[in-house]
Structure formats: C-alpha cells, structure tokens
PyMOL CGO cylinders between C-alpha atoms (Angstrom):
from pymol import cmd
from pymol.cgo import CYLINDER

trace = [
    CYLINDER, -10.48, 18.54, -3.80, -10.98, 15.04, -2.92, 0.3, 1, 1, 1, 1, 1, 1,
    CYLINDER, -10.98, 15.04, -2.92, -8.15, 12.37, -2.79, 0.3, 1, 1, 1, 1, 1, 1,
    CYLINDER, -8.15, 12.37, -2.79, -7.97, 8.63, -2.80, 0.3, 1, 1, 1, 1, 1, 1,
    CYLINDER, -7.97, 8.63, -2.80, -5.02, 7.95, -0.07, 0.3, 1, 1, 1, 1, 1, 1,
    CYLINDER, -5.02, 7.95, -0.07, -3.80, 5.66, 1.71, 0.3, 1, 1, 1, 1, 1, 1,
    CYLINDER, -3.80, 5.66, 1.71, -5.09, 6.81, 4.98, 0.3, 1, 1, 1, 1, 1, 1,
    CYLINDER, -5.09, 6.81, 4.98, -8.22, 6.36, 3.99, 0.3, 1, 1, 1, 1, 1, 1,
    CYLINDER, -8.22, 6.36, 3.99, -7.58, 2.58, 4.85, 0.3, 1, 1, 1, 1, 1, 1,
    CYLINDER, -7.58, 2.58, 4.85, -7.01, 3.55, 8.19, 0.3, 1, 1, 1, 1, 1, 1,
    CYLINDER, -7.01, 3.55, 8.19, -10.24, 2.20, 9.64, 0.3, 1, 1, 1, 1, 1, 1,
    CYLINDER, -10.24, 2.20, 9.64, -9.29, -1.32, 9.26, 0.3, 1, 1, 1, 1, 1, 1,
    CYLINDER, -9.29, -1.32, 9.26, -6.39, -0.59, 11.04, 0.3, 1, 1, 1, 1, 1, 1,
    CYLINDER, -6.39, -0.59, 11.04, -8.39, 1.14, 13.65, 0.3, 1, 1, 1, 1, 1, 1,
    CYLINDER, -8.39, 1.14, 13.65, -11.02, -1.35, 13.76, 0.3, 1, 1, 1, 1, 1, 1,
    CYLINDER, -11.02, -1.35, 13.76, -13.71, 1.04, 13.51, 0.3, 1, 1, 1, 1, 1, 1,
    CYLINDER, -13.71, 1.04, 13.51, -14.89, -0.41, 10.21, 0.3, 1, 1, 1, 1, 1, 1,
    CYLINDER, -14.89, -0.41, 10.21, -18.55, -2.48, 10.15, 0.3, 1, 1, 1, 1, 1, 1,
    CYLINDER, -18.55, -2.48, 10.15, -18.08, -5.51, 8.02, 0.3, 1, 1, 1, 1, 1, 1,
    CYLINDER, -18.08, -5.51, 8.02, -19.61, -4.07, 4.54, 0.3, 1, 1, 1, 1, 1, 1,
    CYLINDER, -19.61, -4.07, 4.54, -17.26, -0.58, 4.91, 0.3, 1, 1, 1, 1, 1, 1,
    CYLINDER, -17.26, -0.58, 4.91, -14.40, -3.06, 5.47, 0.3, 1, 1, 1, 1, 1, 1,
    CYLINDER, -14.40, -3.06, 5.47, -15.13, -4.98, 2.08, 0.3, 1, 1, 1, 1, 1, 1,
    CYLINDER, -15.13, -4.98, 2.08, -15.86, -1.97, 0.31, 0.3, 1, 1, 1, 1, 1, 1,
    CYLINDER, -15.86, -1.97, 0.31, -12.35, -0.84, 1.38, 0.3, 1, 1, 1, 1, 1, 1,
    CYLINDER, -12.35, -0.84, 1.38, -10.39, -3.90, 0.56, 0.3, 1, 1, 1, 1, 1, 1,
    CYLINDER, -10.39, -3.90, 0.56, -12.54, -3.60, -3.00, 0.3, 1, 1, 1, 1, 1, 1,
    CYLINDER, -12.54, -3.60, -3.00, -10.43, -0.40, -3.51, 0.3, 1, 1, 1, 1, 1, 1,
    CYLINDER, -10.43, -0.40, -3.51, -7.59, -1.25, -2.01, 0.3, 1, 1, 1, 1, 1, 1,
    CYLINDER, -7.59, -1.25, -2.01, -7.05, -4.60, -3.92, 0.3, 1, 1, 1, 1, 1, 1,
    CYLINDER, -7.05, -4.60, -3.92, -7.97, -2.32, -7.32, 0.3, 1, 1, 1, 1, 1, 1,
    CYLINDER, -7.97, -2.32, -7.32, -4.54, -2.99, -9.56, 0.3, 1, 1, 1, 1, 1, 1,
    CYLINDER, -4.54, -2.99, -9.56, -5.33, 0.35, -11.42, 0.3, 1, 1, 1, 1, 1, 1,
    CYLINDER, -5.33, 0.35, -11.42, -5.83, 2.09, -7.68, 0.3, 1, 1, 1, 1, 1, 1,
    CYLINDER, -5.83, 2.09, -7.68, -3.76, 0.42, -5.01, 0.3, 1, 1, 1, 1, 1, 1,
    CYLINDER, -3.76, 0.42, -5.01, -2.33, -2.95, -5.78, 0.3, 1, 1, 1, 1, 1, 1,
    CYLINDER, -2.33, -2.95, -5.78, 0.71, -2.47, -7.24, 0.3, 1, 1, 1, 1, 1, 1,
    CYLINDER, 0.71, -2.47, -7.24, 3.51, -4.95, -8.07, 0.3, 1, 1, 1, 1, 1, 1,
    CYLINDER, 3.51, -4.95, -8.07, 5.39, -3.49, -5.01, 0.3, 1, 1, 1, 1, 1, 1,
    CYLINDER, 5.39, -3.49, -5.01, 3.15, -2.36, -2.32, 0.3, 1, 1, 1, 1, 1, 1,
    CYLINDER, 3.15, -2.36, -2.32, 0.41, -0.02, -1.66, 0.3, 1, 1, 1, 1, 1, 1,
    CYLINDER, 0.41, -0.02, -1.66, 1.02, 3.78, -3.07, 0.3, 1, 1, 1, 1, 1, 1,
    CYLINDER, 1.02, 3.78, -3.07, 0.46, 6.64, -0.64, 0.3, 1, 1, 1, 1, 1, 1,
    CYLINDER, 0.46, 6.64, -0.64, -2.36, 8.29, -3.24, 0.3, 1, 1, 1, 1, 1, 1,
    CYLINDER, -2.36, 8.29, -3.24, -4.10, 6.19, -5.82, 0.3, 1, 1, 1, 1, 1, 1,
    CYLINDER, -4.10, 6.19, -5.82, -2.35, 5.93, -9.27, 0.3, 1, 1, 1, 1, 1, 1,
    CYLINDER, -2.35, 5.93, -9.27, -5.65, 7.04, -10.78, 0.3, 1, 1, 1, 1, 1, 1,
    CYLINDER, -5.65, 7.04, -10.78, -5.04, 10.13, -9.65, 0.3, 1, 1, 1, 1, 1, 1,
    CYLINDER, -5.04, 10.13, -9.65, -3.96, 12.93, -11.70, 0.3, 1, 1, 1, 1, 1, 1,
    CYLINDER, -3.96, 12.93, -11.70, -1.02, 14.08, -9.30, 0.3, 1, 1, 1, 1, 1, 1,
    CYLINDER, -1.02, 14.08, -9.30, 0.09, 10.25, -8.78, 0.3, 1, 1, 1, 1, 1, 1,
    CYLINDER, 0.09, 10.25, -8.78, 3.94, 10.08, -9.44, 0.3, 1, 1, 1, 1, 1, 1,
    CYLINDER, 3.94, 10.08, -9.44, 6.25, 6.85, -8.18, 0.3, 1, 1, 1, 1, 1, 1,
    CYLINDER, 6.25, 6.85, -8.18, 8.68, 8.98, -6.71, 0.3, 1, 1, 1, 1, 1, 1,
    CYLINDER, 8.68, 8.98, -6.71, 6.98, 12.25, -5.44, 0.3, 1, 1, 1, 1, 1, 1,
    CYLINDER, 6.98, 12.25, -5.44, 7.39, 11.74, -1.71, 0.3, 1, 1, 1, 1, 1, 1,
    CYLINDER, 7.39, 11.74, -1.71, 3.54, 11.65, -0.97, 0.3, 1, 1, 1, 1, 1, 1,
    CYLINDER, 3.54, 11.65, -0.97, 2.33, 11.78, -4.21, 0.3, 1, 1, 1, 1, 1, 1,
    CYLINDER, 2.33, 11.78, -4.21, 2.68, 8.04, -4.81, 0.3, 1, 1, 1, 1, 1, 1,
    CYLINDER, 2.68, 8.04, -4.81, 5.52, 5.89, -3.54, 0.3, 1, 1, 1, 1, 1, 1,
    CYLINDER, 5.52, 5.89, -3.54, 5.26, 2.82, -0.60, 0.3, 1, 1, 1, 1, 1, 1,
    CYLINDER, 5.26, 2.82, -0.60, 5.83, 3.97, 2.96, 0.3, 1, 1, 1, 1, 1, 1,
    CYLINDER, 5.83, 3.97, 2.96, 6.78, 0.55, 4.88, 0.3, 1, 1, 1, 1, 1, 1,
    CYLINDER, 6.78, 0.55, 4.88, 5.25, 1.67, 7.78, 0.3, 1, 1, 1, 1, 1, 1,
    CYLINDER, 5.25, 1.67, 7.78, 2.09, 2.70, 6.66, 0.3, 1, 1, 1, 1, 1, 1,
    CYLINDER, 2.09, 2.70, 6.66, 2.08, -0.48, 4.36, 0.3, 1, 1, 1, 1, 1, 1,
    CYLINDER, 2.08, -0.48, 4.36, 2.13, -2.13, 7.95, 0.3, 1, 1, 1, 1, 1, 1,
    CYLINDER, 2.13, -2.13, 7.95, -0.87, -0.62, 9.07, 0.3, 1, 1, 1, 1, 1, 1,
    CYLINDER, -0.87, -0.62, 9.07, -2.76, -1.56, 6.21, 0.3, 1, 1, 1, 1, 1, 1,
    CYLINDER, -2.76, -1.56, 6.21, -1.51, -4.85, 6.28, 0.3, 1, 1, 1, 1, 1, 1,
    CYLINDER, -1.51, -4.85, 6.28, -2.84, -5.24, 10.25, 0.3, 1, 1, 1, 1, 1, 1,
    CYLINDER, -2.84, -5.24, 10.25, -6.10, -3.98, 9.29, 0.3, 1, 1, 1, 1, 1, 1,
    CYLINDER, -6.10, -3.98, 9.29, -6.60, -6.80, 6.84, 0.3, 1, 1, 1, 1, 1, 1,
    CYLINDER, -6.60, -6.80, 6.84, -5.34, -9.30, 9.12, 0.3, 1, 1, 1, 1, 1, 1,
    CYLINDER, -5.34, -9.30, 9.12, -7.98, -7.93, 12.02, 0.3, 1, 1, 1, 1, 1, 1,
    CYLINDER, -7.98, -7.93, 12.02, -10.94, -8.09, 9.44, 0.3, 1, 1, 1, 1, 1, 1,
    CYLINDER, -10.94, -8.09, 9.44, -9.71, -11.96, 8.33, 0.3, 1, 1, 1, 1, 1, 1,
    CYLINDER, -9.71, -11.96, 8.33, -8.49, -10.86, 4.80, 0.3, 1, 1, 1, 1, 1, 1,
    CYLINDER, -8.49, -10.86, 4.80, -5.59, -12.97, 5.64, 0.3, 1, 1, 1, 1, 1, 1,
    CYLINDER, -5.59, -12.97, 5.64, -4.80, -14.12, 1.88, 0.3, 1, 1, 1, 1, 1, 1,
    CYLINDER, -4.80, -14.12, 1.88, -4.53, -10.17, 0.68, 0.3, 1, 1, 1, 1, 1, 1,
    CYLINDER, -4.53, -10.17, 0.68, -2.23, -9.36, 3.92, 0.3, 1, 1, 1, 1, 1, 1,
    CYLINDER, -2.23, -9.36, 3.92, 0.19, -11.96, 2.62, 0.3, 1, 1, 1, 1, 1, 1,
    CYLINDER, 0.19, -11.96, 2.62, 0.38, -10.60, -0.38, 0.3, 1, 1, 1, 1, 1, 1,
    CYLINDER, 0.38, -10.60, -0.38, 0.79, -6.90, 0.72, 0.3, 1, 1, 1, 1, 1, 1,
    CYLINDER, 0.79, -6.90, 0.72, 3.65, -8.09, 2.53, 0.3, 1, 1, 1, 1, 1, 1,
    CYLINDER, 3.65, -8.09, 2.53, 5.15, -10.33, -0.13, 0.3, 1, 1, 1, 1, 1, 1,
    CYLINDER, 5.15, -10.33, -0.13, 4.63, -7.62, -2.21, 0.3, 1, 1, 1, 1, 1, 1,
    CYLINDER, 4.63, -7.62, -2.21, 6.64, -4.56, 0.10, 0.3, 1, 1, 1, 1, 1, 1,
    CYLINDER, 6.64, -4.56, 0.10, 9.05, -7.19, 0.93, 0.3, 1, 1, 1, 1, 1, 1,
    CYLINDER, 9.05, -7.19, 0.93, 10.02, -7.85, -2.84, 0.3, 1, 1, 1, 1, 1, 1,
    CYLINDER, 10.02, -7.85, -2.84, 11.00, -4.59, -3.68, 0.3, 1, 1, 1, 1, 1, 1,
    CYLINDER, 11.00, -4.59, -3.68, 12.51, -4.52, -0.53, 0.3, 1, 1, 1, 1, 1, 1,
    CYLINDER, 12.51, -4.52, -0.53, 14.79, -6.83, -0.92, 0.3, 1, 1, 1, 1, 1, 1,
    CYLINDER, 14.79, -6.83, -0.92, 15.46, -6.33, -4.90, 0.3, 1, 1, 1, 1, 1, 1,
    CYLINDER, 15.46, -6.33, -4.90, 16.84, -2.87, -3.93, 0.3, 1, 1, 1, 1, 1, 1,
    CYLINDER, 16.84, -2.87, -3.93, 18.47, -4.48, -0.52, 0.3, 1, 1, 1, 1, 1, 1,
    CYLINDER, 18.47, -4.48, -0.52, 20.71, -6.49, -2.38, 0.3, 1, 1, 1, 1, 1, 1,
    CYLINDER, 20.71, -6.49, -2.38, 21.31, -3.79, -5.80, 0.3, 1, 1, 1, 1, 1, 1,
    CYLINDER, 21.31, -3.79, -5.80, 22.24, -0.84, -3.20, 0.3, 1, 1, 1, 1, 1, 1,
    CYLINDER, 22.24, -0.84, -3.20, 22.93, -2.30, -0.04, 0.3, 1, 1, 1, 1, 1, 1,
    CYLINDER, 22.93, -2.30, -0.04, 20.49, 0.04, 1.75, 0.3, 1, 1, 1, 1, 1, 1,
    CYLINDER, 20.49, 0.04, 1.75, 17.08, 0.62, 2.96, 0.3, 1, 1, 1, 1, 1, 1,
    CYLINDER, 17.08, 0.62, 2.96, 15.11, 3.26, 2.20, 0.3, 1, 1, 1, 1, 1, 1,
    CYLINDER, 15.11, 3.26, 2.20, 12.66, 6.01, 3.04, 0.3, 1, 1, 1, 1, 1, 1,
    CYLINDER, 12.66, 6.01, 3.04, 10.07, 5.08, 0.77, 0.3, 1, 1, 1, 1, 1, 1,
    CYLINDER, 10.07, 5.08, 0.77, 9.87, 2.73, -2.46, 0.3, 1, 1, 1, 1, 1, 1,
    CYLINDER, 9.87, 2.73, -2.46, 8.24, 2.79, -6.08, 0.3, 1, 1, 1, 1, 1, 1,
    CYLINDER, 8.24, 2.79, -6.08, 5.07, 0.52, -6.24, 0.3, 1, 1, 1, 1, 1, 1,
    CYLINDER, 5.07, 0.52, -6.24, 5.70, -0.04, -9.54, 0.3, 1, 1, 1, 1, 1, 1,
    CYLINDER, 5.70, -0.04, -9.54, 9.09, -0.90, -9.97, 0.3, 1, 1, 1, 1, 1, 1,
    CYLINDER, 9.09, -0.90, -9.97, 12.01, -2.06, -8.16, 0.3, 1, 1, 1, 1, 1, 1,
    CYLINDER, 12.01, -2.06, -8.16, 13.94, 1.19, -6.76, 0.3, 1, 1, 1, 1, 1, 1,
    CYLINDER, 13.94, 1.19, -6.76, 14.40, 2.87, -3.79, 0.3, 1, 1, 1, 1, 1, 1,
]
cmd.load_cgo(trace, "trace")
C-alpha cells in the first residue's frame, strides 16, 4: 500500500536529492490539495483516503518535522516556499498560543487548533 508522507521529503533535508528530484519534490510538496495547507505541512497527504486533521499520523503538522522540511528547502535555494512553511506553522501556532495558552503536540493544517 503506497503512501504520500511527509518523510518522503526527507531527501531535501538530507541533501541527497539531484536538482530535478528536488523540484519534483517541492512540485508535490507545494500541491494545496496534497501538502500546502493553510497551516503547515500534514504528516500524510490530504489526498489520501485515511487523511484526517487530527489522527495523530494520519494528517496533522508535527513542528519538528515541519522543520526539517523547511531546512531542506532552504539547502536546495527554495527560500521563498521555506518562508512560507514557516509563516504558515507559525500562524497556527500562535492563533492557538494565545486561545489556549499552550503549545502543542501536533496541529491541524487546516484550521487553527491544537
């Protein structure tokens, strides 16, 4: 059964990706129906049939592994994207941040909550 995740952005972090892998990646990555969500990058794609916001690895933004995508694209010069990945985390960080007073394990990429 194969998965879009979001380890399979790992190379960029990694650096083992040749320049044409790494642009075919941020292709998918930057995909609004895939991977670019209003709030960060989901743990599996939202395309897929098992994607749900708040089922632990079934969809929701991990900060840390937001990170590591986020220091893949700045390695590979996709510097505009990398701001935007960590406006993105950041916003629904900080909308819950100040609702809650807490941080949390993981986030929805779709909506504000934590």
């Amino acid at each position: 059964m194969k998965r879009d995740e979001i380890i399979g952005f790992l190379p960029l972090w990694a650096g083992i990706a040749d320049s044409s892998q790494a642009k075919r990646l941020l292709k998918k990555l930057t995909d609004p129906e895939q991977f670019w969500r209003p709030f960060g990058v989901p743990s599996l794609s939202a395309e897929d049939s098992y994607y749900n916001p708040k089922g632990y690895w079934n969809g929701p933004v991990w900060v840390e592994w937001n990170y590591l995508v986020m220091r893949g694209l700045l390695d590979y010069g996709f510097k505009t994207e990398a701001k935007e990945l960590v406006n993105n985390v950041s916003k629904g960080m900080i909308t819950i941040l100040k609702q809650n007073h807490n941080l949390w394990e993981f986030y929805s990429p779709d909506e504000a909550w934590g």
